[in-house]
Each structure stands twice: as C-alpha cells, then as structure tokens.
C-alpha positions in Angstrom: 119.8 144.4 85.9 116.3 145.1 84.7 116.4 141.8 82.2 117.4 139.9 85.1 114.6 141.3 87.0 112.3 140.7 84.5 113.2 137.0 83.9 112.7 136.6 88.0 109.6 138.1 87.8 108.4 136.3 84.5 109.9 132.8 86.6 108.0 134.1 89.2 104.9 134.0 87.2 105.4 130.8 85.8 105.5 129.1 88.8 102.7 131.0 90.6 100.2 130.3 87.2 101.9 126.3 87.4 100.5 126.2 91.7 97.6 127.8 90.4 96.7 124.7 87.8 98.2 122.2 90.3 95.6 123.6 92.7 92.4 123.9 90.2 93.2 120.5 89.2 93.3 119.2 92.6 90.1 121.0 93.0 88.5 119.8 89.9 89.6 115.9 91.0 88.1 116.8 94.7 84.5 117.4 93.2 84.8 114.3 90.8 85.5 112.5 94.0 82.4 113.8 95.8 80.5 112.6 93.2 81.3 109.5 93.6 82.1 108.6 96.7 81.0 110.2 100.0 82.8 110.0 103.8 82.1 108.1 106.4 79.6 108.9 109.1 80.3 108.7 112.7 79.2 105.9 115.3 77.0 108.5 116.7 75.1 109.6 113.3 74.6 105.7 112.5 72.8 105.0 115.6 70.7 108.0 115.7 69.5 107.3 112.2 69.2 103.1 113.1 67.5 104.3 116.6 69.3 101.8 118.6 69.8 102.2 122.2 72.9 101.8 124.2 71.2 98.8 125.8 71.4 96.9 122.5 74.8 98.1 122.4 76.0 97.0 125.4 74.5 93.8 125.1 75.8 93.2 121.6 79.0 93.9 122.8 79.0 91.0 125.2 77.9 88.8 122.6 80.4 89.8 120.4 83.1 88.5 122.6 80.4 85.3 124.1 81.9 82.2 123.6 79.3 80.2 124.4 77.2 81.1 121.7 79.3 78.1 120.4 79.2 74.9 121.3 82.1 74.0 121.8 82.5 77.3 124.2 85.5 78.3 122.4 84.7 80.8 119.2 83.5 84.3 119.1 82.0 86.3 116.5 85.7 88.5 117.6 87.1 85.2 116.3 87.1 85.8 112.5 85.8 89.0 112.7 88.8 90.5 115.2 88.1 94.3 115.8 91.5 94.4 116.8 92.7 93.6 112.8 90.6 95.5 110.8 87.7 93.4 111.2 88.9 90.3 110.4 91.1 87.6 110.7 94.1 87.8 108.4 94.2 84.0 107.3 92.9 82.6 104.3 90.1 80.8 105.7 88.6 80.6 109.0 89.2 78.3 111.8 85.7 76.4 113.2 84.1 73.9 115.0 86.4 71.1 115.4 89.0 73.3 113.4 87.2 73.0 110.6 88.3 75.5 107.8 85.8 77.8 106.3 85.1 77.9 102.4 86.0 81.4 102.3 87.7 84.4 103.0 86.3 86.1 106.1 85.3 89.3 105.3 85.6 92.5 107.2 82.8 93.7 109.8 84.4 96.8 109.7 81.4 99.9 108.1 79.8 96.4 107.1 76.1 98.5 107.9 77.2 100.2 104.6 77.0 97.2 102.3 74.0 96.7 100.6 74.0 92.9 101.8 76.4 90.6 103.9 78.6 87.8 102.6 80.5 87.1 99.5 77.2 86.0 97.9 74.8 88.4 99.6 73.1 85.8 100.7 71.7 88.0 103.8 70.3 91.1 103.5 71.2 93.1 106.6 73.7 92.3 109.7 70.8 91.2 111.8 70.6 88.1 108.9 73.8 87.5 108.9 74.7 87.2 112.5 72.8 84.1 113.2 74.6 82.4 110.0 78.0 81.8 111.6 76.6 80.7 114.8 74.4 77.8 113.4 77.3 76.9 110.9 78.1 73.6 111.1 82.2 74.7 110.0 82.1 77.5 112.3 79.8 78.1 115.7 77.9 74.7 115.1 75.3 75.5 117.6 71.5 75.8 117.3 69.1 78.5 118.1 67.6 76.1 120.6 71.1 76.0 122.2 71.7 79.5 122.5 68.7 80.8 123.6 69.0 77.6 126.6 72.6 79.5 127.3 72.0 82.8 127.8 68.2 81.9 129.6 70.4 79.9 132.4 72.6 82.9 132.9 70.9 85.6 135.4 72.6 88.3 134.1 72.0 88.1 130.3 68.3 87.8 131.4 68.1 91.3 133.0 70.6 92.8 130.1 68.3 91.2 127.4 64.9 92.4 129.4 66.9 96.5 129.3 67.7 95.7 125.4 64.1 94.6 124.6 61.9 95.7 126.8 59.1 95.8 124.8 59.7 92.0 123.8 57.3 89.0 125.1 60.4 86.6 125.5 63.5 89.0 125.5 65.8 85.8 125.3 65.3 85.2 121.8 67.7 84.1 118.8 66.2 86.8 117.0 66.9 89.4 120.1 70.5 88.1 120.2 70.7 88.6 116.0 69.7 92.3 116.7 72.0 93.5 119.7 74.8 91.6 117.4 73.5 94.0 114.4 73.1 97.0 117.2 76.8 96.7 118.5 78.4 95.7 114.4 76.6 99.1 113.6 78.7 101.3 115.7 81.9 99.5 114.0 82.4 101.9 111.5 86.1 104.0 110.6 85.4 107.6 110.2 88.2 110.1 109.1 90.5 108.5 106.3 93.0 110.7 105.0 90.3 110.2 102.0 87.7 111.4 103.7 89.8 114.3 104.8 90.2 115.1 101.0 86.4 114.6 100.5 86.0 116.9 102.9 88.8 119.6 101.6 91.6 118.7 103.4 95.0 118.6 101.5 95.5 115.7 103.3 96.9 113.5 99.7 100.6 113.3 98.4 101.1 113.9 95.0 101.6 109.5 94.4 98.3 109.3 96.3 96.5 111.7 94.1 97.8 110.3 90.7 96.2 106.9 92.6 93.2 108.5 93.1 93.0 109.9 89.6 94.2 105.8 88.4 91.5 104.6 90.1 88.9 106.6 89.0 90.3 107.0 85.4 91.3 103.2 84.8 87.4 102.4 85.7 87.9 100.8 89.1 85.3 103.1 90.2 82.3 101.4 88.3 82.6 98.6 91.2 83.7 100.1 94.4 82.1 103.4 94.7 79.7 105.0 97.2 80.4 105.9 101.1 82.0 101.4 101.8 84.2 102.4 98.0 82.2 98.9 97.2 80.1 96.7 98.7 77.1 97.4 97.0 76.7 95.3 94.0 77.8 92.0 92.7 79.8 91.2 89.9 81.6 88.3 87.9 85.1 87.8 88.8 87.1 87.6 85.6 85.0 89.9 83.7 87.4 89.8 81.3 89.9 87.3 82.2 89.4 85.1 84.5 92.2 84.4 87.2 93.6 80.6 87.9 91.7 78.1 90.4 94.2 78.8 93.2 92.9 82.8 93.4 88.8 81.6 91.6 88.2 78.1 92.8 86.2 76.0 90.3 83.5 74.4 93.5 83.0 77.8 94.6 79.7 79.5 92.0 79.4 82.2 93.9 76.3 84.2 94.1 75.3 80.7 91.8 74.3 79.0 95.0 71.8 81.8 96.3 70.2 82.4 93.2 70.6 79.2 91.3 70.9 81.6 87.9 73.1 80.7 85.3 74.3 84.2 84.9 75.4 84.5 88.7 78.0 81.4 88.1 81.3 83.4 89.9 79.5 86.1 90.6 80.5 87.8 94.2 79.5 91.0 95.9 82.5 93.7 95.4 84.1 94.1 97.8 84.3 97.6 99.8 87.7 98.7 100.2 88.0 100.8 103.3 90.9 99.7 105.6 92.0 97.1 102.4 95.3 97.4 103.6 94.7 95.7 107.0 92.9 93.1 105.9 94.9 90.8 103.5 94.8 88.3 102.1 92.4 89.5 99.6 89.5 88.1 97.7 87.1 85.4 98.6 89.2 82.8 98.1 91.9 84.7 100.8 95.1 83.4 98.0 96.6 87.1 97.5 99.1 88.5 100.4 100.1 91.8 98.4 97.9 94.7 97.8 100.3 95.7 95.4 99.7 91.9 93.7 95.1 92.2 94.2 95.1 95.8 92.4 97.3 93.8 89.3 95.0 91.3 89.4 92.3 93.2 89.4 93.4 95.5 86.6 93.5 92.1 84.0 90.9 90.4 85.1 88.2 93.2 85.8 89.6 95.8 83.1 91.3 94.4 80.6 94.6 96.4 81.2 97.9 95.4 82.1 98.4 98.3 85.1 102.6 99.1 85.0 104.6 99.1 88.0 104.1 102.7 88.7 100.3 102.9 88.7 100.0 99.9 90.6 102.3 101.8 93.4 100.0 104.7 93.2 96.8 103.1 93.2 98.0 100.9 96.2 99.2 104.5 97.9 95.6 105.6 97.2 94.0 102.8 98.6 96.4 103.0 102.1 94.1 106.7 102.3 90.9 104.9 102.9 92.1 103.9 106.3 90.0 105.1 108.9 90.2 105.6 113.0 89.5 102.1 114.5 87.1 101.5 116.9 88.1 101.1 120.4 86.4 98.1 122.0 86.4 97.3 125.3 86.7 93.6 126.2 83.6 92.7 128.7 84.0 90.7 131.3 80.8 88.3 130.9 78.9 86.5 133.4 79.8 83.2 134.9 77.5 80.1 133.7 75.5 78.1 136.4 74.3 75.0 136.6 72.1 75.0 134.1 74.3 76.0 130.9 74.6 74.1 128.8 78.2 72.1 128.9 80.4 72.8 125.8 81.1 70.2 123.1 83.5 69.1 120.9 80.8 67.1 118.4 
C-alpha cells in the first residue's frame, strides 16, 4: 500500500515538475517573442497618434469605393485592394484599364501604415504616395490628376465633404487632398487581436503545433526578415538569397527594387513582405505564382535559408502563421453622390 502510494505520489511529481517546464518554456518563448515582435494597435490609437479627423475618414472612405477616380468609371482602389479579402484581391495579377493585367502581385492594404514603405519595390514612402500611383497608372486607374480633381470639383457634394476634410486648405479639391483622405481612411485598416497578439500579450491562446511553429520560425531564422509589429514589411531583401526560385515564381523582366534605385546590388531585391493575415491573401509573392502556404513557407525555407524545412515543420510553421490573423475591419459601403453635367464621361481609351 504505502509503495503504491509512493509511486502515485512520486508520478504525481513528475508530471507536476514536467507542466511546470512546459509552462516556463512557454514563458521563456513568450518574452523572446516580445522582443521581437510587438501587437497590433487599435484603429483608434493609430489615428490619435496620425491626428486625422473623422472628416478625412469619411471622405477617404468614399474614395475608397469612387469609381470615377478612373476613367473608365469602373475600378476602385476596393478593386485590388478588397477589404472584404484580406486586403487584396486573390488573383495573381490585377485586372486594369482596358483589362489590362498588372506586373505584379497586389499586395495587401491591410496594417499597410506599418510598413516602412509601400509597394514591392518601396518605391513610395508612405500611403499618401502611394495612393495616387494606381490611379494615374496607365495598367490600372489610367486617369490623370487633372481628371480627377475635374470629377470630384463637378460633384456638389464632394466639394462640401472635401472643404470639412481640409478646411484649412486654399483649394480643398486637390489630388494631393484626395491622396491624404485615401491615406486617412487606409490608416484605420488595421487587424488588431491575432491569436498572436493574444500570446504577446499572455494569453494561452497557442496549440502545442502552433508553438513549435512559433519556435520554427523564430529558430530556423525567418525572423531576421519579417519581424516588428507588420512580422515584415520593413526592409528589403534579395529573393533567392541563397537559391534562387525558377522564372515562373522570380520572373527574369522584373529587377525589383533595381528599377527605383538603378543599383546593381538591388537587382531582385523586394520589400519583405509582412505576414499578418498571410493566410487570406494567396497567392503569394510578387509574382502571385504560389496557391499554398504550406508550398511559400518551403520555398521560402531553400531559397532564403538554405534548409530543406520537412513536412512536419512546414505544417507547424504554416499553423503558426494562421495565428497572425487578426479582426477585420468592418466597412461600410457608401453610397456616393450622383455625377452632373459636368463630370467628366467615362472612357474606355
């Protein structure tokens, strides 16, 4: 009786010490990962600390969904950038003017305020920058500041909403003015609350596959590219830093950051990309040729680390990268202004 006892209470022991280092170690791997990356602020905290007003909200809202800031009257900035699907549009390459394809992947606007620059190449600086380079695109908006800012001046309504936004402004109606309620409204687009920022923030909110992802991720060296509060999106890097993948995946035409800086060392360099809501936004990479998650964390692993990642840490760093989605935003559709007489018509040329 008192052996039997004593083996309960010794298996007892066992498996209170083995919780106990289960716990620590789950501990220990929660502080690494506050050191290297950090959760997501709120809607609210971004526009306190960017001072915009819900004017310049509102009013990028309704530009968001305006299409007649093409010429053609059909395309949106919602168009490749669909709040709806994590921010983008879920096809290789986007559909433009005269259904035109785009040279590359459309990349999420989703916590896109976070990235340290916009586009592939990060070729603009901020989201103010950026917005006016899909509506002059010849392969995507095709229209013209002069054509926009003739639009939305023939339209009563966008006058008074543009004179709330910018009030302060000599000619509220401005390309410029339209650039920054675009940036004003993108800035509120951000996915707070991950199951990974649940962790960051002491939750036990990880499986046991998701942690061992986390861990993978972090050990394996992923982190030295996609770290910080976007998990990337704030440097740029060569793709195939150690091998480099076919022409299908890293098309030969496309230099990357090349063609901004017109450096021989940024030949297929590209911003990294940051990987909150990854799983919503396939297909992957620039050139938008990977479906699978499972297939882009492979790829990455030979490419960018030299390491052929086995079936099992593939899983779990794929389950680990499912964590970083956030709460979507919820978007009202507007409905916008009728055009008068004056608008300009829409075109297919």
């Amino acid at each position: 009786m008192y052996k039997r006892l004593t083996v309960a209470v010794l298996s007892a022991f066992a498996m209170g010490s083995s919780a106990m280092a289960a716990d620590s170690s789950v501990e220990d791997l929660r502080a690494l990962a506050n050191n290297l990356f950090k959760p997501i602020p709120t809607a609210d905290v971004v526009v306190k600390e960017k001072g915009l007003t819900a004017e310049q909200i509102e009013l990028g809202r309704w530009l968001w969904f305006e299409p007649r800031l093409s010429k053609s009257h059909i395309i949106t900035c919602n168009t490749c950038h669909s709040v709806g699907t994590g921010g983008a549009d879920n096809i290789p390459a986007s559909v433009g003017h005269g259904w035109q394809h785009g040279p590359r992947n459309s990349p999420t606007v989703l916590n896109a305020v976070f990235n340290a620059a916009q586009f592939w190449d990060g070729r603009a600086p901020d989201l103010a920058e950026q917005a006016k380079g899909p509506i002059q695109a010849s392969v995507e908006m095709n229209a013209t500041p002069e054509f926009v800012e003739e639009t939305l001046r023939s339209i009563p309504t966008y006058v008074e909403k543009f004179t709330a936004a910018f009030p302060d402004e000599k000619q509220p109606v401005s390309f410029d003015t339209v650039a920054k309620a675009l940036e004003a409204f993108e800035s509120t687009l951000v996915t707070p609350n991950s199951r990974m920022d649940q962790f960051l923030l002491g939750s036990n909110s990880l499986n046991e596959q998701e942690l061992g992802g986390l861990r993978l991720f972090i050990d394996k060296g992923c982190i030295a590219c996609h770290s910080g509060v976007n998990f990337g999106g704030q440097n740029y890097y060569p793709f195939g830093l150690v091998k480099r993948p076919g022409a299908d995946i890293l098309p030969e035409g496309d230099r990357g950051r090349f063609d901004v800086t017109n450096t021989a060392s940024d030949e297929y360099v590209f911003r990294a990309a940051p990987l909150r809501n990854v799983a919503l936004t396939a297909p992957y990479f620039h050139s938008g040729e990977v479906w699978s998650l499972e297939e882009a964390v492979a790829l990455m692993g030979t490419s960018q680390l030299g390491t052929e990642l086995n079936e099992e840490e593939v899983k779990a760093i794929t389950a680990f990268l499912h964590t970083l989605t956030g709460d979507q935003p919820v978007v009202e559709y507007p409905t916008l202004p009728a055009s008068t007489a004056n608008t300009p018509k829409p075109s297919r040329m």
